[in-house]
VOPAGU-2260 file (C-alpha; in pm, 1 decimal, decimal comma):
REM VOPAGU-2260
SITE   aa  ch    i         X         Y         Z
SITE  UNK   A    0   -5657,1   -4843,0    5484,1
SITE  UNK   A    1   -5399,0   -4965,5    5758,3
SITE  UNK   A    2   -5088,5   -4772,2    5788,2
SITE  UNK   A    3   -4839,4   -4978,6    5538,1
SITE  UNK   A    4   -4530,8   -4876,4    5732,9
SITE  UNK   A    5   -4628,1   -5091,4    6039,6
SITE  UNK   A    6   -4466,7   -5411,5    6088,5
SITE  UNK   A    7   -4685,7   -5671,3    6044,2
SITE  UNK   A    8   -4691,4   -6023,9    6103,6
SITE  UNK   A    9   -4600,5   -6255,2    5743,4
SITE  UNK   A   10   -4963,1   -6330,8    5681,0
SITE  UNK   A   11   -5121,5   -5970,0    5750,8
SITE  UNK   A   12   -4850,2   -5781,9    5554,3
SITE  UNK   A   13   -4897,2   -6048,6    5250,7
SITE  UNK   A   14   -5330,5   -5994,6    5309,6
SITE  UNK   A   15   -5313,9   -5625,7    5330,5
SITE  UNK   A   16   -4976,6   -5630,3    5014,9
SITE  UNK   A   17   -5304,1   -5836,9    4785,8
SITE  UNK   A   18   -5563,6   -5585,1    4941,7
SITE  UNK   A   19   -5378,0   -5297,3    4800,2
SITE  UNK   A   20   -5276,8   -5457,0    4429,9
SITE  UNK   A   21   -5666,8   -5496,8    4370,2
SITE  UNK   A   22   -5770,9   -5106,8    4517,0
SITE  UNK   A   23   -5953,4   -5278,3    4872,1
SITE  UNK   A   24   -5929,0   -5096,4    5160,2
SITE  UNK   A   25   -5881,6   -5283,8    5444,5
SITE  UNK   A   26   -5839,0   -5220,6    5867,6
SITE  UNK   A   27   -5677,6   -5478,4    6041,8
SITE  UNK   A   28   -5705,3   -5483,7    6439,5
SITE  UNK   A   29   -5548,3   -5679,2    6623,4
SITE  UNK   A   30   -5715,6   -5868,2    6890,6
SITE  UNK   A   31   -5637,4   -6128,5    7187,4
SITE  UNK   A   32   -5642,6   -6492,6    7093,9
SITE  UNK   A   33   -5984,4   -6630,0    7045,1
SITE  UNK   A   34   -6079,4   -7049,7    7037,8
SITE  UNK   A   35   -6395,6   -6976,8    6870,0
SITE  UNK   A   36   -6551,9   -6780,1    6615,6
SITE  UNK   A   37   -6805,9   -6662,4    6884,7
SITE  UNK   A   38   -6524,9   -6562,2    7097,4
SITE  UNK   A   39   -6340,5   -6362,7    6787,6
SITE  UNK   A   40   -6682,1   -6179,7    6788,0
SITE  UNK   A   41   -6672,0   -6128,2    7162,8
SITE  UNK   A   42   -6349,4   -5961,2    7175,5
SITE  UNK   A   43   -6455,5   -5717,0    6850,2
SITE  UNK   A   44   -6778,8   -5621,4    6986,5
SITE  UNK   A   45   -6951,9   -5744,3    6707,6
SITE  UNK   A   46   -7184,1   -6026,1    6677,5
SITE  UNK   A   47   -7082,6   -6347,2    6493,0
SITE  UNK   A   48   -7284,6   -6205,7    6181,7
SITE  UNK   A   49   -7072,4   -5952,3    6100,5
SITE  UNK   A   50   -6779,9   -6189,7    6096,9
SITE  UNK   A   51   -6744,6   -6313,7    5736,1
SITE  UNK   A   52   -6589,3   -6680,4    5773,5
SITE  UNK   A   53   -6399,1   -6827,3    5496,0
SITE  UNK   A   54   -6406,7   -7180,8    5381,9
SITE  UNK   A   55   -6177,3   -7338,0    5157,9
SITE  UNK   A   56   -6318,3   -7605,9    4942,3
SITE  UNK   A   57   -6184,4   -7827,5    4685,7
SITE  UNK   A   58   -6334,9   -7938,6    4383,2
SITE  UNK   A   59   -6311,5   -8344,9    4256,1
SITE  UNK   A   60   -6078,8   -8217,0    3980,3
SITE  UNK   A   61   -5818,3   -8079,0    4321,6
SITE  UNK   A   62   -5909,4   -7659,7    4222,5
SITE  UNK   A   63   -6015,9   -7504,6    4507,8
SITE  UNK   A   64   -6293,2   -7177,3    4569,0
SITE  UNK   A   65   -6373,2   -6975,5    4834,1
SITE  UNK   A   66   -6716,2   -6923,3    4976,8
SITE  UNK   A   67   -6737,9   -6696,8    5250,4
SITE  UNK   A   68   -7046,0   -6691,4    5457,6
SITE  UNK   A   69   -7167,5   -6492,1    5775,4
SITE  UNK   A   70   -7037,0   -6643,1    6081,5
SITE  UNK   A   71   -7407,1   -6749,2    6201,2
SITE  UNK   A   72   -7472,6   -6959,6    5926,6
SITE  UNK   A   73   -7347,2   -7297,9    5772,8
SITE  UNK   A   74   -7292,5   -7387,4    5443,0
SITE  UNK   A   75   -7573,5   -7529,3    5232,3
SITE  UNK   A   76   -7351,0   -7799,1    5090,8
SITE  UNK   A   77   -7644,1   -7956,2    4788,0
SITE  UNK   A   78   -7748,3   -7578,5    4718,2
SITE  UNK   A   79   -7378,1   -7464,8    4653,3
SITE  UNK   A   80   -7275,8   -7773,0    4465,5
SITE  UNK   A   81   -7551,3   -7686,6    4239,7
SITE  UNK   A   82   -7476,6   -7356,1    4238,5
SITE  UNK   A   83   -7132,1   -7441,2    4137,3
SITE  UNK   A   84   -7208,8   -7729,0    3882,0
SITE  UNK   A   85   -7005,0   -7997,3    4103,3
SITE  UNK   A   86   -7137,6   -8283,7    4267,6
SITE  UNK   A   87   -6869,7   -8313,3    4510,1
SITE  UNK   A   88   -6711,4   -8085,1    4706,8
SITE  UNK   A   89   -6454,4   -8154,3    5023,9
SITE  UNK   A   90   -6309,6   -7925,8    5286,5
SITE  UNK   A   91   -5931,0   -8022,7    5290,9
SITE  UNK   A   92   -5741,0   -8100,7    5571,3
SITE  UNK   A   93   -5547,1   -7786,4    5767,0
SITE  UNK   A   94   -5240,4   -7857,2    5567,7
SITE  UNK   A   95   -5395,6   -7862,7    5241,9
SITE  UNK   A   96   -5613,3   -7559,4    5310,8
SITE  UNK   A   97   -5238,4   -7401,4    5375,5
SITE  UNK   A   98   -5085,9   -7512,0    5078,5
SITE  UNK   A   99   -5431,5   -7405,0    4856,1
SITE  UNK   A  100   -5429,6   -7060,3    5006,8
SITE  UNK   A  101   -5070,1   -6943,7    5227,5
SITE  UNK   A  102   -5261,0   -6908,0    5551,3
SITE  UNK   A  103   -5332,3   -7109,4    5825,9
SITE  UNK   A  104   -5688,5   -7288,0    5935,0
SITE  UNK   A  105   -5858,4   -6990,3    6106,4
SITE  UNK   A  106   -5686,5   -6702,6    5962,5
SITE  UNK   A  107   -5792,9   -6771,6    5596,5
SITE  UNK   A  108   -5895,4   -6479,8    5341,2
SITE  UNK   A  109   -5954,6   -6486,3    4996,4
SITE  UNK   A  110   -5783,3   -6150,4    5020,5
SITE  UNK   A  111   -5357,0   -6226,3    4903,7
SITE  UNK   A  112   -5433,8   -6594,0    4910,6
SITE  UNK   A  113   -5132,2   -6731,8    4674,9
SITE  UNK   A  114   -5372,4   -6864,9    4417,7
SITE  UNK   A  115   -5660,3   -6627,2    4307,6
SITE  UNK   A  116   -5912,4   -6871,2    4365,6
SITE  UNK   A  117   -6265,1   -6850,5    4243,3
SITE  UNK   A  118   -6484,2   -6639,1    4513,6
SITE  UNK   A  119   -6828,1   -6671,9    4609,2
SITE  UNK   A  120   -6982,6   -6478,8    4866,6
SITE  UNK   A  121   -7346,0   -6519,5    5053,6
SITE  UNK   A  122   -7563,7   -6278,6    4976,9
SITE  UNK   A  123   -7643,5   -6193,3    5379,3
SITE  UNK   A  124   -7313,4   -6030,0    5374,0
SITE  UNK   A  125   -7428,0   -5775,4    5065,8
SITE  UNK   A  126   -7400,7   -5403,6    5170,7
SITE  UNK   A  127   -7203,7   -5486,9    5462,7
SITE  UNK   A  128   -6924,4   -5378,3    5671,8
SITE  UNK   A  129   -6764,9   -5711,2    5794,3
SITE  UNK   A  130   -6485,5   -5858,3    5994,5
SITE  UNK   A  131   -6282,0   -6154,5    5815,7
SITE  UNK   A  132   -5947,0   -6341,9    5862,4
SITE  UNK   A  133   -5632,5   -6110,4    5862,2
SITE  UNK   A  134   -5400,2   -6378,5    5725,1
SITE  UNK   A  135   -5248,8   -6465,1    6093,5
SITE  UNK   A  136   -5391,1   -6560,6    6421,9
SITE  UNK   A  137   -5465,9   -6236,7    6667,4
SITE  UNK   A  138   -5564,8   -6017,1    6364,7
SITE  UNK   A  139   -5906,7   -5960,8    6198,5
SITE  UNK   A  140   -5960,3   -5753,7    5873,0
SITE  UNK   A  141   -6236,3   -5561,4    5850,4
SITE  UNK   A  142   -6362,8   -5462,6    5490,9
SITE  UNK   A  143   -6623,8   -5391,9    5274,6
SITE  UNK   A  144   -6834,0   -5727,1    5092,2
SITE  UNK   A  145   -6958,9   -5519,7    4841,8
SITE  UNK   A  146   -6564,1   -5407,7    4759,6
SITE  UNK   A  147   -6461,5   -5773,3    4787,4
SITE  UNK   A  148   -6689,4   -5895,5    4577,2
SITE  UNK   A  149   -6592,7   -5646,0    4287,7
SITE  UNK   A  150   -6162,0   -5662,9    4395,5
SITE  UNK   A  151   -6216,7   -6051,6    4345,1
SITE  UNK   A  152   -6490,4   -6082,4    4064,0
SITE  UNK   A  153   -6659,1   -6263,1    4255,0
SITE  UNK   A  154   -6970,2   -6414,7    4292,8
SITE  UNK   A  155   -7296,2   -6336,9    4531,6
SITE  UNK   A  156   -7529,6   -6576,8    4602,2
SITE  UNK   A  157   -7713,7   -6777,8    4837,1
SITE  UNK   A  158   -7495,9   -7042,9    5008,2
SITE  UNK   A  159   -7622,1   -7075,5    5362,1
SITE  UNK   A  160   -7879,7   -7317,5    5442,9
């Protein structure tokens, strides 16, 4: 786990602050700016599949989910609306995505989001050690799937097309 007594930037300390009321241990590094998720991976030596992106999404009825997906894949939009039982879903705008989860477009993480929103995570990430948002820009968290997956209840399944 990362040292608590650092001073951390809003978004990381609130991230790591959730990380530690559910028992998930988390590293955050800091890194250099990045414009890209390809970059991000660049500048972690890692490839872009062991960066675990977060989406957002909201739901017709305006609740939200998470579905977090290996960096080198997209979203299989009909498979995960079935999947969910929805026939629409919608990525908000940056400043809705804000107000759903606390953190900005880019630094998002199911992990201390202010609503514990229903989780879903692709089942390419199972057994893996992966990089995600940190919460704020120039930060990545790296964690365990498996351990998010049981912190969060969530869900594993295949969501990338």
């Amino acid at each position: 786990m990362t040292e608590p007594q650092q001073t951390w930037p809003a978004g990381v300390g609130r991230m790591l602050a959730g990380a530690a009321e559910r028992g998930l241990a988390v590293e955050v590094r800091p890194r250099p700016a990045a414009r890209s998720l390809e970059e991000a991976a660049g500048l972690l030596g890692i490839t872009p599949a062991d960066i675990a992106k977060t989406l957002v999404l909201r739901r017709s009825d305006g609740s939200y989910l998470f579905a977090v997906l290996p960096g080198d894949t997209q979203l299989a939009w009909p498979k995960f609306r079935a999947l969910v039982g929805v026939n629409k879903l919608t990525l908000p705008d940056a400043a809705e995505a804000l107000a759903a989860t606390g953190y900005a477009r880019g630094t998002i993480t199911p992990v201390g989001s202010t609503t514990a929103w229903p989780l879903w995570v692709d089942t390419r990430l199972a057994g893996r050690r992966v990089a995600m948002g940190a919460g704020d820009h120039g930060f990545s968290a790296f964690l365990d799937a498996d351990a998010l997956v049981t912190a969060y209840a969530g869900t594993v399944a295949d969501l990338a097309g």
